[in-house]
PDB file of N, CA, C, O and CB in Angstrom:
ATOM      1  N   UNK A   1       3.791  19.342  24.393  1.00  0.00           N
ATOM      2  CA  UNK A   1       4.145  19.147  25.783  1.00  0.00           C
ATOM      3  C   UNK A   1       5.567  19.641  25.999  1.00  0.00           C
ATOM      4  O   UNK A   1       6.421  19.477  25.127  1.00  0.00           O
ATOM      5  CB  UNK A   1       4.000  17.662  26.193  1.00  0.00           C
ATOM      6  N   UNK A   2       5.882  20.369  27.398  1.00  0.00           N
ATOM      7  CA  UNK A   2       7.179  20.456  27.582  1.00  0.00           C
ATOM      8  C   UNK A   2       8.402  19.290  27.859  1.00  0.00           C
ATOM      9  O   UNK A   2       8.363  18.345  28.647  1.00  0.00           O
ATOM     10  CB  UNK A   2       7.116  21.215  28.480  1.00  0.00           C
ATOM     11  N   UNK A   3       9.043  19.526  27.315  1.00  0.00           N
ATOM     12  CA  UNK A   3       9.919  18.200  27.603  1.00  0.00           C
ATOM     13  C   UNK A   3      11.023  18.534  28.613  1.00  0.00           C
ATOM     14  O   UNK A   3      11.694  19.560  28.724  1.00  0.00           O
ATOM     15  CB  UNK A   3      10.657  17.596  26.195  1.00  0.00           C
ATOM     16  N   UNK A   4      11.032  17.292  29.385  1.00  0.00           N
ATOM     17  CA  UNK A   4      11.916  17.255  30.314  1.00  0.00           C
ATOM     18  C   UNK A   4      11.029  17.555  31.481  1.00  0.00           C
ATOM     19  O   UNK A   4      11.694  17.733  32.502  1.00  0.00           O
ATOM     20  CB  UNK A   4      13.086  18.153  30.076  1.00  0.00           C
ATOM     21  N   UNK A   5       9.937  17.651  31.627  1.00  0.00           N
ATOM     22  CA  UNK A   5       9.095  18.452  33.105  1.00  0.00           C
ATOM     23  C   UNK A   5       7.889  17.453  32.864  1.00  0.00           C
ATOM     24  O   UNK A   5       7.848  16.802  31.820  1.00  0.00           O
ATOM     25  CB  UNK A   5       8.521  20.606  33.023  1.00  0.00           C
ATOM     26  N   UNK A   6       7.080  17.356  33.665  1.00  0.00           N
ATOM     27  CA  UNK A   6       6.269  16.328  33.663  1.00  0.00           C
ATOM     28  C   UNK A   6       5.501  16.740  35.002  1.00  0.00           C
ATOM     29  O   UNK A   6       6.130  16.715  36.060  1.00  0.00           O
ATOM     30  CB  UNK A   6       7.025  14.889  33.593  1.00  0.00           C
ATOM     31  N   UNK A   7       4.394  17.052  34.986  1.00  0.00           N
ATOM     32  CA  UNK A   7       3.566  17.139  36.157  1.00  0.00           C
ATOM     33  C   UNK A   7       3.237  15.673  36.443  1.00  0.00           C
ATOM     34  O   UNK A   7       3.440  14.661  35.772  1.00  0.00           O
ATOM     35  CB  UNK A   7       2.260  18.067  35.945  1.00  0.00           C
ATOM     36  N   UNK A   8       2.612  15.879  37.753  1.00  0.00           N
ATOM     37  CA  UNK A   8       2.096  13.655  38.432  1.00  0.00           C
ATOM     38  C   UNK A   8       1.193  13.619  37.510  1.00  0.00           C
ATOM     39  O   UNK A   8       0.884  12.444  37.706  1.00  0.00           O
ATOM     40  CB  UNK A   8       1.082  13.045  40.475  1.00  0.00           C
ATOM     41  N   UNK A   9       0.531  13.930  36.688  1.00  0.00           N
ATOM     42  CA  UNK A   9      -0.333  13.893  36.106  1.00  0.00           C
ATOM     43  C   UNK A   9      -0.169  13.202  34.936  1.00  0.00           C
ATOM     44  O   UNK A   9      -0.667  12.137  34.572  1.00  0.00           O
ATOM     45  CB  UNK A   9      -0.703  14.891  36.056  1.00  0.00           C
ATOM     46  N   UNK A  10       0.722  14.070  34.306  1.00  0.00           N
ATOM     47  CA  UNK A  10       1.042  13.442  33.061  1.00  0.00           C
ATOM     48  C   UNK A  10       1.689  12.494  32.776  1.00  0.00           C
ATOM     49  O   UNK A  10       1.501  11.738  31.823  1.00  0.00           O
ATOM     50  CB  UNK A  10       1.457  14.014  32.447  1.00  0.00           C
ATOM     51  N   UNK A  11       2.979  12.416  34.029  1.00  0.00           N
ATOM     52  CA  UNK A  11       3.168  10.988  34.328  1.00  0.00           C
ATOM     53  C   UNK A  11       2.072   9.632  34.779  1.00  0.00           C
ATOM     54  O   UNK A  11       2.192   8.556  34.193  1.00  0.00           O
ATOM     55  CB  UNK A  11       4.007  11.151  35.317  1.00  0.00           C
ATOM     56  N   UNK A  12       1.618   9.716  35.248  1.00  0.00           N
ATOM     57  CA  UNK A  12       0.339   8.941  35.576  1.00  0.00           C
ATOM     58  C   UNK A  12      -0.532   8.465  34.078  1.00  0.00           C
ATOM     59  O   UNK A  12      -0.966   7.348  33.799  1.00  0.00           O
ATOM     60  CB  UNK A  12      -0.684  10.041  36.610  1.00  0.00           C
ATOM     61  N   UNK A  13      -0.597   9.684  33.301  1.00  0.00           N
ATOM     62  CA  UNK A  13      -0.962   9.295  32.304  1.00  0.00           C
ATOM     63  C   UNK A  13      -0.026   8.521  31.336  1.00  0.00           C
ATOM     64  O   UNK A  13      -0.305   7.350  31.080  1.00  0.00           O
ATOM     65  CB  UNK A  13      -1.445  10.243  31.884  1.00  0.00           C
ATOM     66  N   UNK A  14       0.817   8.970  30.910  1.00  0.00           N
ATOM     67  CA  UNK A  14       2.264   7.965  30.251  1.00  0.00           C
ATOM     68  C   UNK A  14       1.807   6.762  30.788  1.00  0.00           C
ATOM     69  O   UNK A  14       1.300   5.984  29.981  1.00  0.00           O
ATOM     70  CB  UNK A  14       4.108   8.322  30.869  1.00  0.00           C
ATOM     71  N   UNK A  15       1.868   6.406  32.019  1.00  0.00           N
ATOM     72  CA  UNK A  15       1.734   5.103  32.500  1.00  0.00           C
ATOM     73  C   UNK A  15       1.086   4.550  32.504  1.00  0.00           C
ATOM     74  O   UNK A  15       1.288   3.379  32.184  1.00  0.00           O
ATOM     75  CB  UNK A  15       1.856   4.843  33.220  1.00  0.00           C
ATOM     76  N   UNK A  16      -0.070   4.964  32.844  1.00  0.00           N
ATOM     77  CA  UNK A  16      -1.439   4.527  32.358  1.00  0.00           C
ATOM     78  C   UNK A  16      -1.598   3.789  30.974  1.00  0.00           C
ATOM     79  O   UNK A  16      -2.144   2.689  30.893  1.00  0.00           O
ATOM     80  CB  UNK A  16      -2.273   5.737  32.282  1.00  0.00           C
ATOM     81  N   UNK A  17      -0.934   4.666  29.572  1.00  0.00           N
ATOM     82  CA  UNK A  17      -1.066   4.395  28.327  1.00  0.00           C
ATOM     83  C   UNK A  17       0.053   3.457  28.062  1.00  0.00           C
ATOM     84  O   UNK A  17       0.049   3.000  26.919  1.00  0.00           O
ATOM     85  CB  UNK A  17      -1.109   5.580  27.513  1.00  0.00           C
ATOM     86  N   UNK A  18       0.792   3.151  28.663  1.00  0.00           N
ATOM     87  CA  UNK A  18       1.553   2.450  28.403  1.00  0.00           C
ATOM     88  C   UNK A  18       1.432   0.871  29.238  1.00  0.00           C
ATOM     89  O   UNK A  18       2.126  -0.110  28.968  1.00  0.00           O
ATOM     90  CB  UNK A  18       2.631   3.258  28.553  1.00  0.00           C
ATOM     91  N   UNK A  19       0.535   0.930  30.130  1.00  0.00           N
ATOM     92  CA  UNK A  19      -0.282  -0.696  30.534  1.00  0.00           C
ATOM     93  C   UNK A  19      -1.322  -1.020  28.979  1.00  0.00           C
ATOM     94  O   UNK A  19      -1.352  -2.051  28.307  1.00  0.00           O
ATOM     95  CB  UNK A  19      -1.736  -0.459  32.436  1.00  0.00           C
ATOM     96  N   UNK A  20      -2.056   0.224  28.782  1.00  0.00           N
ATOM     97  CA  UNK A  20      -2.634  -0.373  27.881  1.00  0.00           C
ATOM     98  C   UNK A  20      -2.172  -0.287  26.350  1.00  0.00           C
ATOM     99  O   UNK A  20      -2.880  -0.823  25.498  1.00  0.00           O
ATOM    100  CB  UNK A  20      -3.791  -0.001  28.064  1.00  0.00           C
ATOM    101  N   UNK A  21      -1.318   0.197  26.087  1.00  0.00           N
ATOM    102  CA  UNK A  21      -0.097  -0.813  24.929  1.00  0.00           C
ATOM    103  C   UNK A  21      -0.045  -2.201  25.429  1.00  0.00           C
ATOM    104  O   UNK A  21      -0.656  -3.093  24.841  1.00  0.00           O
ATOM    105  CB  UNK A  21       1.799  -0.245  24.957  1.00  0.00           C
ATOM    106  N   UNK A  22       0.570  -2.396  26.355  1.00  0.00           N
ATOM    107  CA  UNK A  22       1.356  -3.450  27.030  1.00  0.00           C
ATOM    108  C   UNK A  22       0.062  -4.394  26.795  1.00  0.00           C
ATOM    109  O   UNK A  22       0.251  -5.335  26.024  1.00  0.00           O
ATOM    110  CB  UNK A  22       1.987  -3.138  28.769  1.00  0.00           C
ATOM    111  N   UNK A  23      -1.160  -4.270  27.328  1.00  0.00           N
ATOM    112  CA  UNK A  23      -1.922  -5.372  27.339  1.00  0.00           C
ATOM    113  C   UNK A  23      -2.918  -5.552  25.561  1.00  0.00           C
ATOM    114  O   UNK A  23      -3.757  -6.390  25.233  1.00  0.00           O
ATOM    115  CB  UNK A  23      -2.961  -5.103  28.866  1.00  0.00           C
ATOM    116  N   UNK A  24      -2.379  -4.468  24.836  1.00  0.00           N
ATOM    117  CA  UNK A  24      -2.111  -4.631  23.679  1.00  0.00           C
ATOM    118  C   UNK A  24      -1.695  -5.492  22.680  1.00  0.00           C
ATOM    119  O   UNK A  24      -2.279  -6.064  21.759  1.00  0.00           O
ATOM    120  CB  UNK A  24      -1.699  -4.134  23.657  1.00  0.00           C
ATOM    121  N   UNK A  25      -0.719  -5.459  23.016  1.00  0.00           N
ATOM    122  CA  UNK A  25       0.613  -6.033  22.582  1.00  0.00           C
ATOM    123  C   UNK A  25       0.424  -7.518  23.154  1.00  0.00           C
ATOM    124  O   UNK A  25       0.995  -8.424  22.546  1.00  0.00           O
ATOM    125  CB  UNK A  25       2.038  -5.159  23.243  1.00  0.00           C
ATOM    126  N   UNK A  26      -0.224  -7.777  24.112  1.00  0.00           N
ATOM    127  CA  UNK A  26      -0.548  -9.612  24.795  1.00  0.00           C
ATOM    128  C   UNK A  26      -1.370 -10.356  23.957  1.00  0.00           C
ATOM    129  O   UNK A  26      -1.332 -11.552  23.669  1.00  0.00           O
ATOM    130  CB  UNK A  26      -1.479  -9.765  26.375  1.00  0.00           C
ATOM    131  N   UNK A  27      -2.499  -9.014  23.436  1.00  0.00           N
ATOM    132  CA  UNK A  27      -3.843  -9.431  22.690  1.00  0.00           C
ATOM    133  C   UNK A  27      -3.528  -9.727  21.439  1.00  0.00           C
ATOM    134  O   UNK A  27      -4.256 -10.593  20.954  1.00  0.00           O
ATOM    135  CB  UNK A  27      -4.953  -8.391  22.634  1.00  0.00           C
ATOM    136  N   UNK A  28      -2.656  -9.292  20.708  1.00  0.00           N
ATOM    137  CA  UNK A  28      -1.789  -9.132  19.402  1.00  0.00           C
ATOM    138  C   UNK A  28      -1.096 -10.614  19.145  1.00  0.00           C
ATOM    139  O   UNK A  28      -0.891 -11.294  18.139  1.00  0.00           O
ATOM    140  CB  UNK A  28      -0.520  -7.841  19.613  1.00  0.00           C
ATOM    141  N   UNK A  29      -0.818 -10.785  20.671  1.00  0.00           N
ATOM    142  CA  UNK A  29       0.163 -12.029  20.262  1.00  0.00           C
ATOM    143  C   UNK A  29      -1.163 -13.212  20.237  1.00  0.00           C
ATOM    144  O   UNK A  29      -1.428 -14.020  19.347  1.00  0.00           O
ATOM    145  CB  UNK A  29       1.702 -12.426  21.682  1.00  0.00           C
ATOM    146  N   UNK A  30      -1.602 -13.066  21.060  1.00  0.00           N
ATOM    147  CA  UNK A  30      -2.303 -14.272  21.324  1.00  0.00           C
ATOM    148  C   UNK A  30      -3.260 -14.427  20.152  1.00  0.00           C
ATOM    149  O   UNK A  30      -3.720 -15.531  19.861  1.00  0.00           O
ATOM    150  CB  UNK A  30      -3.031 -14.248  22.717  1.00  0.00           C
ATOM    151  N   UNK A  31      -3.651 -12.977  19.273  1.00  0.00           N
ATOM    152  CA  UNK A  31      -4.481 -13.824  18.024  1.00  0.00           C
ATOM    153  C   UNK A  31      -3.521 -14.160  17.004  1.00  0.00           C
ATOM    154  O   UNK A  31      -4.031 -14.856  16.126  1.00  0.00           O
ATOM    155  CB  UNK A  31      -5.731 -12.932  17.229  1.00  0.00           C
ATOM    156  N   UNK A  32      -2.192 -13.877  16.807  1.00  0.00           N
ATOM    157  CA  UNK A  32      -1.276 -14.190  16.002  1.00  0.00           C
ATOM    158  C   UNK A  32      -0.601 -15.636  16.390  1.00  0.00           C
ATOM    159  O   UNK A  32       0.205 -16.269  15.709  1.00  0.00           O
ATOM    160  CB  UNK A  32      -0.372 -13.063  15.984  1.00  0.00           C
ATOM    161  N   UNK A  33      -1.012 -15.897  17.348  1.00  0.00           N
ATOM    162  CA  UNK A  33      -0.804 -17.296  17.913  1.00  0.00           C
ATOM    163  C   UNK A  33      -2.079 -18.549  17.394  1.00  0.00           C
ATOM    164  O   UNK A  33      -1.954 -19.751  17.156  1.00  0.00           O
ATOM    165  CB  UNK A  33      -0.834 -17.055  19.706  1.00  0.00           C
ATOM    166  N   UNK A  34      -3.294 -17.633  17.357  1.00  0.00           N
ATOM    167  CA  UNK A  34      -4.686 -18.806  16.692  1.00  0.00           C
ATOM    168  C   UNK A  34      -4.670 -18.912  15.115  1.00  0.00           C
ATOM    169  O   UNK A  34      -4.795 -19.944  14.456  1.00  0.00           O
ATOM    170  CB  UNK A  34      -6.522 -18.131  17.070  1.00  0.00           C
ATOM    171  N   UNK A  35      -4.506 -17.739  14.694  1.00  0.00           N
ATOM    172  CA  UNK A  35      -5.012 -17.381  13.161  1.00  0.00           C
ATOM    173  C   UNK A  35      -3.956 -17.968  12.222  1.00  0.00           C
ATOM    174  O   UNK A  35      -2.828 -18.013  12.714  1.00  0.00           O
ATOM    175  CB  UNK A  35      -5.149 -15.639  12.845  1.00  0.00           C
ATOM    176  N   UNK A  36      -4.087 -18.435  10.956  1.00  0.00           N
ATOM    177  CA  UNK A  36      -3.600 -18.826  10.488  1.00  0.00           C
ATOM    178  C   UNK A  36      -3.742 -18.178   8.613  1.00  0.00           C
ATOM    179  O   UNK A  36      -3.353 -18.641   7.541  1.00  0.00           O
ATOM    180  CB  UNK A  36      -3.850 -19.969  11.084  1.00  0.00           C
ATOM    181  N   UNK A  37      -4.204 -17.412   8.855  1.00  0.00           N
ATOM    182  CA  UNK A  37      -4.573 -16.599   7.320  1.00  0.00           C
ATOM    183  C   UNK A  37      -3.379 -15.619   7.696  1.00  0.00           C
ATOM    184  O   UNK A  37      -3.084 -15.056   8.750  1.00  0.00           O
ATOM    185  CB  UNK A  37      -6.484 -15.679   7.021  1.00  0.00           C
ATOM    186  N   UNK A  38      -2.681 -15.634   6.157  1.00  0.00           N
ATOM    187  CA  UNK A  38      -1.872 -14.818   6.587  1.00  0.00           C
ATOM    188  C   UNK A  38      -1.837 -13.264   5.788  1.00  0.00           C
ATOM    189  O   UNK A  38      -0.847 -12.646   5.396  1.00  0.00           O
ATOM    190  CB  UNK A  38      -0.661 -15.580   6.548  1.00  0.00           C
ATOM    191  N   UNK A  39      -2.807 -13.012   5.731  1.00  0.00           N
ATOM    192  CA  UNK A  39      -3.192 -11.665   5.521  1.00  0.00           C
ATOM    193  C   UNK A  39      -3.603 -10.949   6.814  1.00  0.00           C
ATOM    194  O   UNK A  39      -3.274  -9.795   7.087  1.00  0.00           O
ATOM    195  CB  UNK A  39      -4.291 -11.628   4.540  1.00  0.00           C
ATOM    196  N   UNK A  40      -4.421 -11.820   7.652  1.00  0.00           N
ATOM    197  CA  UNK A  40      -4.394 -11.185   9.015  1.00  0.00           C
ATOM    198  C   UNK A  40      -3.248 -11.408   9.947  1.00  0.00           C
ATOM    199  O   UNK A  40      -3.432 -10.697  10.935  1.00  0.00           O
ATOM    200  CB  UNK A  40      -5.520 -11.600   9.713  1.00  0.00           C
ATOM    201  N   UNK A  41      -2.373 -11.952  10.031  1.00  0.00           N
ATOM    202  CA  UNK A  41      -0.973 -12.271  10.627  1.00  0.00           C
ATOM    203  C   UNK A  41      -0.521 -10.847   9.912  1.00  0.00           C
ATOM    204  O   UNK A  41      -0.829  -9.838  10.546  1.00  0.00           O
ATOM    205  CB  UNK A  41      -0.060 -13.961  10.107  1.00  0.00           C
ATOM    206  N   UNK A  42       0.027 -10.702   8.928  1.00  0.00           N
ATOM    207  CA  UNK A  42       0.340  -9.604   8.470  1.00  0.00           C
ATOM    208  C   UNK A  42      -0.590  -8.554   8.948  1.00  0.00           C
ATOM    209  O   UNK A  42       0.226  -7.663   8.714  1.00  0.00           O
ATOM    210  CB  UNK A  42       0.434  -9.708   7.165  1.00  0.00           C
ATOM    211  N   UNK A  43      -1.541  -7.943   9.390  1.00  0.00           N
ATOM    212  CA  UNK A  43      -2.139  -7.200   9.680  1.00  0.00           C
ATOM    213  C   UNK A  43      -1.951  -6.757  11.584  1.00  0.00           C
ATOM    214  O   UNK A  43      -2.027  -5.737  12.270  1.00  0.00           O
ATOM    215  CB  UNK A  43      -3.330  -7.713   9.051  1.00  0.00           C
ATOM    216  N   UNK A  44      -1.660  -8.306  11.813  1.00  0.00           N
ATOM    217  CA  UNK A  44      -1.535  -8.177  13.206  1.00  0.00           C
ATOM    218  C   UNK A  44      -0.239  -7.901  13.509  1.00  0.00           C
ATOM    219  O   UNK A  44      -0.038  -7.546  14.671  1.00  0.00           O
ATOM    220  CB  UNK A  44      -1.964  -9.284  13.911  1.00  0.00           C
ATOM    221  N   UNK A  45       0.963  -7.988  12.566  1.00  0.00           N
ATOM    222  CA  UNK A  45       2.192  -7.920  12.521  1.00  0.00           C
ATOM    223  C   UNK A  45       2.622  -6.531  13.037  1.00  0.00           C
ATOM    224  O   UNK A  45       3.187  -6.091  14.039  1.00  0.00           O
ATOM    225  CB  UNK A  45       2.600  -8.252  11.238  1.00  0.00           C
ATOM    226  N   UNK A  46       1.929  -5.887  11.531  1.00  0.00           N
ATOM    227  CA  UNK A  46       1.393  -4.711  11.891  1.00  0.00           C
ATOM    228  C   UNK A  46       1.701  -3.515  12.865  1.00  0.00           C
ATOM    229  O   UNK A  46       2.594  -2.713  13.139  1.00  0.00           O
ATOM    230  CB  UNK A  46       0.504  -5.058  12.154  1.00  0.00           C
ATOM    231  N   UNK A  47       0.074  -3.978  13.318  1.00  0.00           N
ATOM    232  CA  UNK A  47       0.107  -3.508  14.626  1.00  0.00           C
ATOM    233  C   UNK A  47       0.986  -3.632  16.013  1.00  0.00           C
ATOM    234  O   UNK A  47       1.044  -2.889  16.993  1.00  0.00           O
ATOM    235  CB  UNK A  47      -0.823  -3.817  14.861  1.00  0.00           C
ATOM    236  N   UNK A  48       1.606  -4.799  15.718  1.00  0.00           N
ATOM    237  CA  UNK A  48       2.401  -4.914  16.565  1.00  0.00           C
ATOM    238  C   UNK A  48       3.598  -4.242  16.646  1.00  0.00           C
ATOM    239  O   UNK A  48       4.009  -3.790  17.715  1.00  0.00           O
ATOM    240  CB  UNK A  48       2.542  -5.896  16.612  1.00  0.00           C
ATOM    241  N   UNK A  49       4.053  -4.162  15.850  1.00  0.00           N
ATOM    242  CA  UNK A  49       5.133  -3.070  15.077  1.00  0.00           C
ATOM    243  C   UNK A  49       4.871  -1.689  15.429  1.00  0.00           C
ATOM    244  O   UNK A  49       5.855  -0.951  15.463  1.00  0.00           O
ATOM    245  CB  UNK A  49       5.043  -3.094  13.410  1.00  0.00           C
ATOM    246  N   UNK A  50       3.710  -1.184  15.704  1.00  0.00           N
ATOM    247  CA  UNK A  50       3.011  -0.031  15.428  1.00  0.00           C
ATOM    248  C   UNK A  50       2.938   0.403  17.403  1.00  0.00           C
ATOM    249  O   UNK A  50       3.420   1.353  18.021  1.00  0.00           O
ATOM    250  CB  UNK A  50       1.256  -0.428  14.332  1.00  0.00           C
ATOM    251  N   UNK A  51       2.311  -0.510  17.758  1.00  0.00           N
ATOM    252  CA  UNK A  51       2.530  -0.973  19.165  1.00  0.00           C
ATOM    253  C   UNK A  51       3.953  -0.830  20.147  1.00  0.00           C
ATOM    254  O   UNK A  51       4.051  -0.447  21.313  1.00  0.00           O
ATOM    255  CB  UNK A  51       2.268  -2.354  19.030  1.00  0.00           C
ATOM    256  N   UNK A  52       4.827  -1.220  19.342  1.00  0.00           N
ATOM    257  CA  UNK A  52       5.812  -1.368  19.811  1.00  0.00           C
ATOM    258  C   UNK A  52       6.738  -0.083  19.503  1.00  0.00           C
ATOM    259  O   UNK A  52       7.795   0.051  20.120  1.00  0.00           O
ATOM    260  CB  UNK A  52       6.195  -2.578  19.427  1.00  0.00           C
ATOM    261  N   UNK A  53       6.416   0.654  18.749  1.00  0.00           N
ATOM    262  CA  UNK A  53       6.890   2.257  18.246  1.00  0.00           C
ATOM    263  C   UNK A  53       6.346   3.012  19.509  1.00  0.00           C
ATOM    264  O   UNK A  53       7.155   3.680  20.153  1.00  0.00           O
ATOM    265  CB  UNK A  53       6.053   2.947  16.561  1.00  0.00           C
ATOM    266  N   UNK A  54       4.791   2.947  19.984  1.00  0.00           N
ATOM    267  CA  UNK A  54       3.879   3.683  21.099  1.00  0.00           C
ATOM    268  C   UNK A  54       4.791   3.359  22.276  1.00  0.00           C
ATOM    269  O   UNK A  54       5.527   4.250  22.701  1.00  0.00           O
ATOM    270  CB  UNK A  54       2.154   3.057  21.316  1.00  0.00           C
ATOM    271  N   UNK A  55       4.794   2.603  22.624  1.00  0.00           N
ATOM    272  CA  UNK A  55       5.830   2.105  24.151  1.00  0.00           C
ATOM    273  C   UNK A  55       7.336   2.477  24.005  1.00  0.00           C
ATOM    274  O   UNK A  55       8.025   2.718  24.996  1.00  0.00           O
ATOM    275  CB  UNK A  55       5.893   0.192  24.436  1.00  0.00           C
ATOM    276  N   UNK A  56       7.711   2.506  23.024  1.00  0.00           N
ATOM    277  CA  UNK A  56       8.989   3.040  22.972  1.00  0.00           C
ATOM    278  C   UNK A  56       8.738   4.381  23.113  1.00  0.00           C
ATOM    279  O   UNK A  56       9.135   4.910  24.151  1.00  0.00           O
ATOM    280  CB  UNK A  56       9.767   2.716  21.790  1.00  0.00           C
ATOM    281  N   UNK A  57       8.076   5.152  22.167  1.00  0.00           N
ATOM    282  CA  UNK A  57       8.214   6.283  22.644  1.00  0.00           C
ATOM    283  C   UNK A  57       7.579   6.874  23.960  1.00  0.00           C
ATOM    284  O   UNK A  57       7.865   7.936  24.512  1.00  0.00           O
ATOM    285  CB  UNK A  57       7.931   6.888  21.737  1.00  0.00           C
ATOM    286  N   UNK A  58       6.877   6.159  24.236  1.00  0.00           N
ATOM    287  CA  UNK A  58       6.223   6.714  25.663  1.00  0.00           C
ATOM    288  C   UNK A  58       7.379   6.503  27.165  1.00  0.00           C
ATOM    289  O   UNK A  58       7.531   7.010  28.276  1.00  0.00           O
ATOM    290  CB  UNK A  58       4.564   5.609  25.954  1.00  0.00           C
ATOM    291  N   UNK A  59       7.899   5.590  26.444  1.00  0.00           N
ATOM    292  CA  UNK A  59       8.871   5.125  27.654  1.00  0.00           C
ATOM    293  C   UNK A  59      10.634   6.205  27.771  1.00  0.00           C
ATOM    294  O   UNK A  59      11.574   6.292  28.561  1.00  0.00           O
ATOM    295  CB  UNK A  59       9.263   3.101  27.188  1.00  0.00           C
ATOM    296  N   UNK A  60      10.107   6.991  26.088  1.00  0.00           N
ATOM    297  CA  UNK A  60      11.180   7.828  26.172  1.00  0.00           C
ATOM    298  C   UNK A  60      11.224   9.759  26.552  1.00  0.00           C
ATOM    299  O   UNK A  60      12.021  10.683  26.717  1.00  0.00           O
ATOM    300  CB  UNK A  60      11.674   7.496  24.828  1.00  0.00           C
ATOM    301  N   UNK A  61       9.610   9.422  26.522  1.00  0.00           N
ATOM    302  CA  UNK A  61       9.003  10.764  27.397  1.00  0.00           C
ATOM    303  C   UNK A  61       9.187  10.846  29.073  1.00  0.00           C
ATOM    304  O   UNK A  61       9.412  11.754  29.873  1.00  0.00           O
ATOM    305  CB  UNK A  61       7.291  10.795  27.161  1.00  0.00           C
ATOM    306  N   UNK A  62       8.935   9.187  29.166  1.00  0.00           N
ATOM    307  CA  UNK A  62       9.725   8.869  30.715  1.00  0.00           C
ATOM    308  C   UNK A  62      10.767   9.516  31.164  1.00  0.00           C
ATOM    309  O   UNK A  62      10.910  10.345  32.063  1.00  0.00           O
ATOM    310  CB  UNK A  62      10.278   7.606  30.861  1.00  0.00           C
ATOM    311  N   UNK A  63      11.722   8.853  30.153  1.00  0.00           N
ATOM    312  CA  UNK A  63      13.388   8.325  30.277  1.00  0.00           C
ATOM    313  C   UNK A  63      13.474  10.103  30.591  1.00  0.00           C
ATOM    314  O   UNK A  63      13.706  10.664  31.662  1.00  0.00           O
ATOM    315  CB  UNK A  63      14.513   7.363  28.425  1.00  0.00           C
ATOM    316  N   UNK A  64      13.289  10.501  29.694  1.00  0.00           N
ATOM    317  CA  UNK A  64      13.214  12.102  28.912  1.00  0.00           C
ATOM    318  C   UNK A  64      13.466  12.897  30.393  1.00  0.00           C
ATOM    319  O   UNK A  64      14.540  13.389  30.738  1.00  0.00           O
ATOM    320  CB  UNK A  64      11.292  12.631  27.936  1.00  0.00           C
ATOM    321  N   UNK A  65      12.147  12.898  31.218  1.00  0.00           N
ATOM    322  CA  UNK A  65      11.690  13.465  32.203  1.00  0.00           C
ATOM    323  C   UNK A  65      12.699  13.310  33.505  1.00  0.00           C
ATOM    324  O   UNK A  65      12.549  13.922  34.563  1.00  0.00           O
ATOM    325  CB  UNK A  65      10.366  12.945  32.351  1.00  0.00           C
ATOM    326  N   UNK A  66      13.526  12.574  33.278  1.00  0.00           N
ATOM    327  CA  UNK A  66      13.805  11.185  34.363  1.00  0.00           C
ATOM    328  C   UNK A  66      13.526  10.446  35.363  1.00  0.00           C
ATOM    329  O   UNK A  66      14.033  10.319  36.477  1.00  0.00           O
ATOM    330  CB  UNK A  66      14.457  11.135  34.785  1.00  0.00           C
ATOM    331  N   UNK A  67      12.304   9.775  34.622  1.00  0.00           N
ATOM    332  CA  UNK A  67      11.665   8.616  35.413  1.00  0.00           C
ATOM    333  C   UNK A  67      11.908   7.470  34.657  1.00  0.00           C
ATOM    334  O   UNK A  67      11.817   7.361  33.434  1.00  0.00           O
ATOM    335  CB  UNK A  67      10.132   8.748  35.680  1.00  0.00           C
ATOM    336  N   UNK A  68      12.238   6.583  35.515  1.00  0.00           N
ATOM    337  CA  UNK A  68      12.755   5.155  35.538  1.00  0.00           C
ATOM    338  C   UNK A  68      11.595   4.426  34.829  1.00  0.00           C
ATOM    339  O   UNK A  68      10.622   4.170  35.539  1.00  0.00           O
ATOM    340  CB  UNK A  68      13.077   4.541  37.119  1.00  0.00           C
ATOM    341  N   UNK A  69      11.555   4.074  33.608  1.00  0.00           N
ATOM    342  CA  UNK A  69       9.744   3.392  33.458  1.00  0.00           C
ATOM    343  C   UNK A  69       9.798   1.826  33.858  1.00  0.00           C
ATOM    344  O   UNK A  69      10.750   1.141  33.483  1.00  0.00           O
ATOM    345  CB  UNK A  69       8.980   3.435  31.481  1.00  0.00           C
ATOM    346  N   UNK A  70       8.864   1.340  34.546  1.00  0.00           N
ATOM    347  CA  UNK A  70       8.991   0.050  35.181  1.00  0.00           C
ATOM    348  C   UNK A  70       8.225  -0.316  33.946  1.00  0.00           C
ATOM    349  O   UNK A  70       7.454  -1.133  34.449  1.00  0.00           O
ATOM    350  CB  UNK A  70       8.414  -0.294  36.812  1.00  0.00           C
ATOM    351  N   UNK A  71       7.810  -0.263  32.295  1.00  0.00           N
ATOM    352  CA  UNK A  71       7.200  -0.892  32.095  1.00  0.00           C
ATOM    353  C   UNK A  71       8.410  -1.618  30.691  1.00  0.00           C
ATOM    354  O   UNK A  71       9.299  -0.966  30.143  1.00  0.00           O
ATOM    355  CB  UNK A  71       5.770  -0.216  32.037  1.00  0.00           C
ATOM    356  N   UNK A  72       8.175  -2.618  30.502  1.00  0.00           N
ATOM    357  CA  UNK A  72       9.418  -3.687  30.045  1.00  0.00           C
ATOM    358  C   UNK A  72       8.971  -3.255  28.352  1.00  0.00           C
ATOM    359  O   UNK A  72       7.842  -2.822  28.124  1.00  0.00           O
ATOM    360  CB  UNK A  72       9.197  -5.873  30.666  1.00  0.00           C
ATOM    361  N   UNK A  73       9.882  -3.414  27.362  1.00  0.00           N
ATOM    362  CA  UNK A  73      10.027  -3.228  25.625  1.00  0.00           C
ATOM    363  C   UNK A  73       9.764  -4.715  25.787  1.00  0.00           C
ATOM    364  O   UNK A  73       9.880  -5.366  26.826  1.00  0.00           O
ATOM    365  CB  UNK A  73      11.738  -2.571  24.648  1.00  0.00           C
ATOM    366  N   UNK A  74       9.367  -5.168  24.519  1.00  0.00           N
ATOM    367  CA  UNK A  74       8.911  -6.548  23.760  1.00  0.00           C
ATOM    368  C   UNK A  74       9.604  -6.511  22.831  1.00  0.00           C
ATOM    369  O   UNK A  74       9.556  -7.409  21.990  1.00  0.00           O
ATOM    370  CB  UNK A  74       7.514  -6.798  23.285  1.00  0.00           C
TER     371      UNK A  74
END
C-alpha cells in the first residue's frame, strides 16, 4: 500500500478492522476473566498481545495518512 495516501476506501477499511480488533480484544478479556487453567490464560495472553500489535499498527496507517483514529489503544 502507498503510504501516506489513503483512498475512503481504505480508510473505511482500517476502521472497519480495527472495531473488529477492538471487539476482539473485549472477547479476550472476558474469557481471561472465566478461565482459570493457566495454559489457556497464557494462550489468551497471547493473543491479546498479538491483538494489541494489530490496532497499533492499524491506528498508525491512520496516524500515517493523517487521520485522527477515534478508535482508543488498551
Amino acid at each position: 500500500m502507498h503510504m501516506g495516501k489513503l483512498t475512503e476506501m481504505e480508510r473505511l477499511a482500517i476502521e472497519e478492522q480495527l472495531r473488529a480488533e477492538e471487539l476482539c480484544a473485549r472477547k479476550v478479556q472476558l474469557y481471561m476473566s472465566v478461565t482459570r487453567d493457566p495454559a489457556v490464560q497464557s494462550v489468551l495472553q497471547q493473543m491479546a498481545e498479538k491483538g494489541q500489535r494489530h490496532v497499533s499498527t492499524l491506528n498508525g496507517m491512520l496516524q500515517d495518512a493523517g487521520f485522527n483514529s477515534s478508535m482508543a489503544q488498551h
